[in-house]
C-alpha positions in Angstrom: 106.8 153.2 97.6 108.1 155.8 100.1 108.5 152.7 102.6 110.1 150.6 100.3 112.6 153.5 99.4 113.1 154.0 103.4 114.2 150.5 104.0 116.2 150.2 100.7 118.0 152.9 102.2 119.0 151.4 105.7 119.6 148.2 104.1 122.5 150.2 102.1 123.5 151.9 104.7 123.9 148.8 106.7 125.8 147.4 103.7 128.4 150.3 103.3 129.1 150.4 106.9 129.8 146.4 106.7 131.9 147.3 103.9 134.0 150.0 105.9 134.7 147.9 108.9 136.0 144.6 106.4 138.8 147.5 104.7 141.4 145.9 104.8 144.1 145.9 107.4 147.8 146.3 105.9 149.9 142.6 106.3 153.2 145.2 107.6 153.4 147.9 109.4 157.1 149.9 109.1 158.2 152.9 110.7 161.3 154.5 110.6 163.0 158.3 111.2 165.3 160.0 108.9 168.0 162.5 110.5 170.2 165.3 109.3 172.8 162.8 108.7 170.6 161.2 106.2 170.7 164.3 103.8 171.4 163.1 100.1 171.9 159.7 100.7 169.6 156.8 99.8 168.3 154.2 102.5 166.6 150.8 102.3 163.8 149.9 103.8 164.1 145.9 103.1 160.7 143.6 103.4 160.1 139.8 103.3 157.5 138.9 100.6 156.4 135.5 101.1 155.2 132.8 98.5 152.0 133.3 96.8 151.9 137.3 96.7 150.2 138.2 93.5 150.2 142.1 94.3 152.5 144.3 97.1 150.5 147.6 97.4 152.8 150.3 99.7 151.4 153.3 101.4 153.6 156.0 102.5 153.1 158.7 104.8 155.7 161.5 106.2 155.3 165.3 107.9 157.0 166.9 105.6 155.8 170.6 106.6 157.2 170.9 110.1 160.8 170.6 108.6 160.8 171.0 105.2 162.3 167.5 104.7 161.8 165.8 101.1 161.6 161.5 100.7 161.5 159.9 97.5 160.4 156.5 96.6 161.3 153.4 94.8 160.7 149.7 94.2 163.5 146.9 94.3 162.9 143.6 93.9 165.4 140.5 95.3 167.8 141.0 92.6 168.1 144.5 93.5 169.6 146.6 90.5 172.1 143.6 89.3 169.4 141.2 88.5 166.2 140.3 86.1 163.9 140.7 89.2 165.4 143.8 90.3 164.1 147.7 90.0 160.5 148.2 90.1 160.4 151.6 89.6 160.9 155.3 90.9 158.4 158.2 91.6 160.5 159.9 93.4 158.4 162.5 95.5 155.2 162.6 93.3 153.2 159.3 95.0 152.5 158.1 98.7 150.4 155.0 97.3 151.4 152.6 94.5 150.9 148.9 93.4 152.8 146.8 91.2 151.4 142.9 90.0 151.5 140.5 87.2 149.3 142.6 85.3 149.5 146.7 86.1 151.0 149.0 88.0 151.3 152.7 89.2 152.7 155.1 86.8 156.3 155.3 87.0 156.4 151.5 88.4 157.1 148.3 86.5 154.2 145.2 86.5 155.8 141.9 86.1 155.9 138.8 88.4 156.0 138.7 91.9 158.7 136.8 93.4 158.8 135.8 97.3 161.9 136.8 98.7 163.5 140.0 100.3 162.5 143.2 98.5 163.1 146.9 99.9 162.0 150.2 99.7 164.3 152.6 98.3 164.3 156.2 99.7 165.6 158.8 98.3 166.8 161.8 100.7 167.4 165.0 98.6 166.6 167.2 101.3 166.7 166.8 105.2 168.1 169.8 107.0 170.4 169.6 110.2 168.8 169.7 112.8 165.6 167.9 111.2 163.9 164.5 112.5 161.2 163.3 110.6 159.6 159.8 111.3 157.9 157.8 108.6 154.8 155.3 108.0 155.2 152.5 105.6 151.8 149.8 105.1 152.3 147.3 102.5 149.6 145.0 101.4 150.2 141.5 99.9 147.6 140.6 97.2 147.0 136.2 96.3 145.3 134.9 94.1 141.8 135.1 93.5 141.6 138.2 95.1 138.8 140.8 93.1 139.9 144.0 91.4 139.5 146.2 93.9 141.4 145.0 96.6 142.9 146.3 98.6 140.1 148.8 99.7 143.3 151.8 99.7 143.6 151.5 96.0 140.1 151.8 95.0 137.9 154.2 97.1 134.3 155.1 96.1 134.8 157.5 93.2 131.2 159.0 94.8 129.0 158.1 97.5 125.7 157.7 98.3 122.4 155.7 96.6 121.7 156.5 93.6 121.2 155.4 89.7 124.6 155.0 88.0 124.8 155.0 84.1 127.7 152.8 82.4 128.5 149.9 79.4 129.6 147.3 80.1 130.6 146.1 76.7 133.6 147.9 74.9 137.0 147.2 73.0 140.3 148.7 72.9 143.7 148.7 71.1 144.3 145.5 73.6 142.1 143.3 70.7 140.3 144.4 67.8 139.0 148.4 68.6 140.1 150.3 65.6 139.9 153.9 64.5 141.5 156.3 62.1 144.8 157.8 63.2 145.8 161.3 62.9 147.0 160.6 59.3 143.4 159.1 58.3 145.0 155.6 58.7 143.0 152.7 60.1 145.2 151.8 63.5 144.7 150.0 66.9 142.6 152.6 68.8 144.3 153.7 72.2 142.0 152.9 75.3 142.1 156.9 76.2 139.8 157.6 73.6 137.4 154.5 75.1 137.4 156.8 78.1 137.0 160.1 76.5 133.7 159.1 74.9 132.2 157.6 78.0 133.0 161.1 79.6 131.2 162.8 76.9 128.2 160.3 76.9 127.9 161.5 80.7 128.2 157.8 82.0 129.3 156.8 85.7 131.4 154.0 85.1 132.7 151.4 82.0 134.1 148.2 81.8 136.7 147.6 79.3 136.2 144.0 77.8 138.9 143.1 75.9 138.9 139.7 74.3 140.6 137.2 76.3 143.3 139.7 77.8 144.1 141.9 80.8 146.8 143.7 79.3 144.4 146.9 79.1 144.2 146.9 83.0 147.4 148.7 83.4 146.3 151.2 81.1 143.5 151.8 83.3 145.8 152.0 86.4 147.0 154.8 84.6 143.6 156.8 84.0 141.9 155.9 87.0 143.2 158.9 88.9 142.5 161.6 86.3 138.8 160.2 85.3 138.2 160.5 89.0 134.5 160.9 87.9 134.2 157.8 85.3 134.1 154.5 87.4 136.7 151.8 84.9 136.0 148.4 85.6 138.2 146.0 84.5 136.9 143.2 82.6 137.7 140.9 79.3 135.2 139.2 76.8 135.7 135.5 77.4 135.6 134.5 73.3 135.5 131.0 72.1 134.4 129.0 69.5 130.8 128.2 71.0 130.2 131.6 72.6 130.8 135.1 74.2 130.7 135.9 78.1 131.8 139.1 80.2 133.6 138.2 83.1 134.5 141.8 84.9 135.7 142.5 88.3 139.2 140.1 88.0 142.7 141.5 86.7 143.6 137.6 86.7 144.1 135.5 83.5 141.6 133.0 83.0 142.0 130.0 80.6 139.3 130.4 77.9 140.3 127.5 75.7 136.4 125.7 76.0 137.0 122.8 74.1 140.9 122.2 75.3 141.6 118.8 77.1 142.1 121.9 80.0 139.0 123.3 80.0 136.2 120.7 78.5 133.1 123.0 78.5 132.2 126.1 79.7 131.0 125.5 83.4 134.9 124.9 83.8 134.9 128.8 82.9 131.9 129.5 85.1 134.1 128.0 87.7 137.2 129.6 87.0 135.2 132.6 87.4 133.6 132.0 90.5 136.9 131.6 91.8 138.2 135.0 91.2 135.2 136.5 92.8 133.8 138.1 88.9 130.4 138.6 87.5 129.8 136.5 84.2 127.5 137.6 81.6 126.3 135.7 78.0 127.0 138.5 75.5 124.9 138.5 72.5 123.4 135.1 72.7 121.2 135.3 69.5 123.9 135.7 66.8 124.7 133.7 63.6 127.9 132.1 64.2 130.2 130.9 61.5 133.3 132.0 59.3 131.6 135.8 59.5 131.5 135.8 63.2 132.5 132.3 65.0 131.4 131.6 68.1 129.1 134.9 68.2 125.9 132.6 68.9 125.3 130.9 72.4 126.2 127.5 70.7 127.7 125.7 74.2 127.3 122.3 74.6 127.1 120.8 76.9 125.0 123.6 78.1 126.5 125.8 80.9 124.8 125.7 84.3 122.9 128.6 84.5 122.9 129.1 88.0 126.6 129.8 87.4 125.6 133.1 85.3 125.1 136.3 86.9 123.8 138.5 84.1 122.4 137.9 80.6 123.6 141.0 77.7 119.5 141.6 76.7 120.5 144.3 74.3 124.2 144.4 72.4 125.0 147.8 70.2 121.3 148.5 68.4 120.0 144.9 68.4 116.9 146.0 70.8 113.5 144.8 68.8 115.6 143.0 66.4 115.5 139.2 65.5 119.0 139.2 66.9 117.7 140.9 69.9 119.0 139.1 73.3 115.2 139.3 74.9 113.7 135.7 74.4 116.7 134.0 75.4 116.8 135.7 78.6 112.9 135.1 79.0 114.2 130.9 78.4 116.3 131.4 81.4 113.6 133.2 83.9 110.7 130.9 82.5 113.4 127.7 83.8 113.2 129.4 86.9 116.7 131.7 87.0 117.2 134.8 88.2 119.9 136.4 86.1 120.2 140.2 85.6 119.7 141.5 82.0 122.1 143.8 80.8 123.5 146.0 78.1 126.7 146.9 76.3 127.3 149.0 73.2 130.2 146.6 72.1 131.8 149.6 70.4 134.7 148.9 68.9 135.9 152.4 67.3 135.7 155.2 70.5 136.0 157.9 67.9 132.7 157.0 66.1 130.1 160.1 66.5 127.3 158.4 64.7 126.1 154.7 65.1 126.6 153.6 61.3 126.5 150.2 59.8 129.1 147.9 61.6 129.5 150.5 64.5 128.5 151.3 67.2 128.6 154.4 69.9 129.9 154.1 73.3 127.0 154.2 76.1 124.6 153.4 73.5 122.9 151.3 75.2 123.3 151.9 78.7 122.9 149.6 81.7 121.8 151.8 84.8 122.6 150.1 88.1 121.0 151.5 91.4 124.0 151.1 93.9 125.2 152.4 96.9 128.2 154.0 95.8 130.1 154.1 93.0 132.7 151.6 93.1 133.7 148.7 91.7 132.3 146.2 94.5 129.0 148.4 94.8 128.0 148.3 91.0 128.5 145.1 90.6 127.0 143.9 93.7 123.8 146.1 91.7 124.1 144.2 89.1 123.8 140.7 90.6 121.0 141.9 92.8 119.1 142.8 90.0 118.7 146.4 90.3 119.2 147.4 87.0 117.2 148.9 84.1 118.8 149.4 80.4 118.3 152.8 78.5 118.6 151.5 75.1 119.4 155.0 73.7 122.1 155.7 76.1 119.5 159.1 77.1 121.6 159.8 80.1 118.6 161.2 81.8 115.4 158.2 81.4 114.6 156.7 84.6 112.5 153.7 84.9 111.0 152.6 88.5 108.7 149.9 89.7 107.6 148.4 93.0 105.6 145.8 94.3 103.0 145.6 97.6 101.2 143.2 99.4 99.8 142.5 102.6 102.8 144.9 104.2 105.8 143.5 102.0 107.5 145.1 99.1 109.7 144.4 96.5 111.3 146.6 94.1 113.3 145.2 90.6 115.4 142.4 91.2 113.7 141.3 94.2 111.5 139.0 95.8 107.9 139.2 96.8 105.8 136.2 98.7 102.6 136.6 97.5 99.4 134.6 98.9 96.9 132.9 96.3 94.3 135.1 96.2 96.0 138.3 97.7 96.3 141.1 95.5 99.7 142.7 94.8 99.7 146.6 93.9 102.8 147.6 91.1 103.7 151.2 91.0 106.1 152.3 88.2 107.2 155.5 87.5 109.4 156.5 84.3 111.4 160.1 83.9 111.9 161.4 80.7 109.8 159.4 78.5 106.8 161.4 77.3 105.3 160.4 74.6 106.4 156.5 75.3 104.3 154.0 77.0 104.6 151.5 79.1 104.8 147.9 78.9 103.9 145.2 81.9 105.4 141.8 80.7 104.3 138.6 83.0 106.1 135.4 82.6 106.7 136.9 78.7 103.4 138.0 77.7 102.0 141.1 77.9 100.1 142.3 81.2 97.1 145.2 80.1 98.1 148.3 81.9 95.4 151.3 82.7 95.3 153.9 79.7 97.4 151.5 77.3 100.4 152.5 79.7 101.0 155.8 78.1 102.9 158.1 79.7 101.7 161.5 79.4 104.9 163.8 81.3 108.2 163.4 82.1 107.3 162.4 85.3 104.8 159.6 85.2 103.3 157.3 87.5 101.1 154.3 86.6 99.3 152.0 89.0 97.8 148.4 88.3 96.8 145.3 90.8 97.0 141.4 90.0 96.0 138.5 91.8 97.8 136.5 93.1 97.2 132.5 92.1 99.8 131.1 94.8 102.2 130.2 92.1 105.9 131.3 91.0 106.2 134.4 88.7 108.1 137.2 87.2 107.3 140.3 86.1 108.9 143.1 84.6 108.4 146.6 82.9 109.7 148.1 79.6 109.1 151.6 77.8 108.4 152.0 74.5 108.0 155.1 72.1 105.5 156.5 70.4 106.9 154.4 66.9 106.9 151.4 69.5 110.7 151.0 69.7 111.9 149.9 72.4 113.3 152.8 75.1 113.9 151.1 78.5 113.7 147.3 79.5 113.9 146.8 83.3 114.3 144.0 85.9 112.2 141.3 86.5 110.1 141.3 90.0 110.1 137.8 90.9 106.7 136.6 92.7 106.6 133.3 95.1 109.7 132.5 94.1 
């Protein structure tokens, strides 16, 4: 295990150091000085946009501590201030970075279209003394389409470094579609995305993805929030809802025709595609529903079927549906038995932040949790967790159960998510550990039935470790662990371990 861990480790470090040298390089570089004789006065600083920007991203840097000199900063677009396209916005002295786009932008800036053509910075000079010379740095990014959430890299730094277990849902609605809560005056009203974050803050979770259905419009919200949560990970994402069936697509800010069925968009691997495109994670949300006039299109109902191998992620447990007849489990156990490796999640689909206590029709925000083991938290890292396979869901949203298993044979190991070659006749050593769950037990599942563990799998401290061997017959497997309580429901489903395949 401590191998395993050891090279886990390097291989991480060898990703995040990739990940720092691809940051990406500004497309302009300006510089300029401002003089005494600039003192109250306003100076452009024009720039050519050219066709196909989707984002302009500006970073702006000046001394102003060696003379005391004060720049403010605005946004025109070509029509300056006498046309439609024209200001962008003002922030004055209170930001060096901002973004604007289609979708969001920074506080005090205006999203709306991007149109090629001349734009220019607008400084403002309230205060440059007489004898003062004070040069300036201007980058500007242009975003296109296509391009992933967190581009570029100067937007979105790792809220926190280093390999751990994050805990987040992925599964949550807002004001932006159907979230409701009561309003100050005990009225039921649209409820405001702040509260979404509040609760995930109190839930102690790393990160959340806000899953609107069929919008982006909440993503500028988050542009706003971003900066004060600068603890809470918010990963922009929308429910994809149609008539035949639910999917998460996060990581994209970018619309995404969802009209499955349309003479545009005939089935769902049209989605799949679209998706791919924009560099997101998709996920089936709560594939065993009933689906008619209560809930349409709440059942996995497409047909033609969508290509699996176009699926990232499976939801395995939605709001409290773990050990249910609704539960997500045995259609995720279809898809590995056909041979797929698709990462099973969870997602509390809570649609009222305010709610304290799960009640009939509710649900609570991190309840359940999906825990990702990434190397950093950011958006790139946790969802490159997720599609890797390193993930485990705490079905209680504890905030502090850990469940751990790895594989050995003849020198090669494998942890959840990954691959193991295993020989016919070798015998391959799994070594789990679970935090946090006394009292539970747990449960070895192979190729969906039920593996006998040593001691009935009971775990007898909050720090256990259980050991078992199998032998290998040559042929393609998975394997994964879940923890159950003393009553037998279901605490923690992890990962499969996937064997000769």
């Amino acid at each position: 295990m401590r191998r395993h861990l050891a090279l886990l480790l390097l291989a991480l470090a060898a990703a995040s150091l990739a990940h720092a040298d691809a940051t990406d390089k500004p497309d302009l570089n300006l510089h300029g000085e401002v003089t005494g004789k600039d003192n109250q006065t306003y100076r452009p600083v024009p720039f050519d946009v050219p066709a196909g920007t989707t984002r302009i991203t500006v970073q702006f840097d000046y001394d102003n501590k060696t003379d005391h000199t004060t720049i403010d900063l605005g946004l025109l677009g070509p029509d300056g201030f006498r046309g439609q396209d024209g200001f962008r916005g003002w922030s004055g002295g209170t930001k060096r970075l901002f973004t604007v786009s289609a979708t969001d932008a920074t506080p005090s800036y205006l999203p709306g279209a991007i149109r090629p053509g001349r734009w220019q910075l607008l400084l403002g000079l309230p205060n440059v003394r007489a004898n003062a010379r004070t040069p300036y740095d201007i980058k500007i990014w242009f975003g296109h389409a296509g391009d992933p959430a967190w581009k570029p890299d100067v937007l979105n730094p790792p809220l926190r470094e280093g390999v751990a277990w994050y805990r987040g849902d992925l599964h949550m609605h807002t004001a932006h579609s159907d979230g409701q809560c009561d309003s100050q005056g005990g009225k039921r009203v649209s409820c405001p995305l702040f509260l979404t974050v509040q609760a995930a803050v109190a839930r102690h979770l790393d990160f959340i993805a806000i899953t609107d259905h069929n919008t982006v419009s909440h993503v500028n919200a988050m542009r706003e929030l971003q900066p004060y949560f600068d603890q809470l990970l918010l990963i922009p994402g929308r429910e994809i809802t149609t008539f035949t069936g639910h999917a998460n697509l996060f990581g994209s800010t970018e619309p995404l025709d969802f009209r499955v069925g349309s003479k545009d968009v005939p089935n769902w691997n049209d989605v799949a595609d679209a998706a791919a495109k924009l560099h997101g994670l998709l996920s089936i949300n709560h594939a065993i529903r009933p689906s008619g006039e209560i809930c349409m299109g709440c059942g996995w109902t497409a047909k033609p079927g969508i290509d699996m191998r176009k699926v990232q992620a499976v939801e395995i447990v939605n709001d409290s549906d773990a050990g249910s007849p609704l539960s997500g489990i045995p259609f995720w156990e279809q898809q590995l038995d056909a041979g797929y490796r698709v990462t099973g999640i969870g997602g509390s689909d809570n649609h009222n932040a305010a709610a304290v206590e799960a009640r009939p029709g509710s649900s609570t925000v991190g309840s359940p949790s999906t825990v990702v083991h990434a190397d950093a938290l950011s958006m790139p890292a946790i969802l490159d967790g997720i599609r890797a396979g390193h993930v485990f869901v705490d079905v209680q949203g504890s905030s502090q159960r850990v469940l751990e298993y790895q594989a050995s044979t003849a020198g090669s190991e494998a942890a959840m998510g990954d691959s193991l070659q295993a020989k016919i006749g070798s015998v391959v050593h799994f070594a789990i550990h679970a935090t946090h769950a006394a009292g539970g037990h747990a449960v070895a599942v192979l190729d969906g039935k039920p593996l006998p563990l040593p001691g009935d799998g009971k775990l007898g401290s909050d720090d256990a470790r259980l050991g078992f061997d199998w032998t290998s017959d040559g042929k393609p497997h998975w394997l994964r662990v879940e923890v159950r309580g003393g009553d037998n429901a279901p605490w923690l489903y992890g990962n499969p371990i996937y064997v000769n395949r």
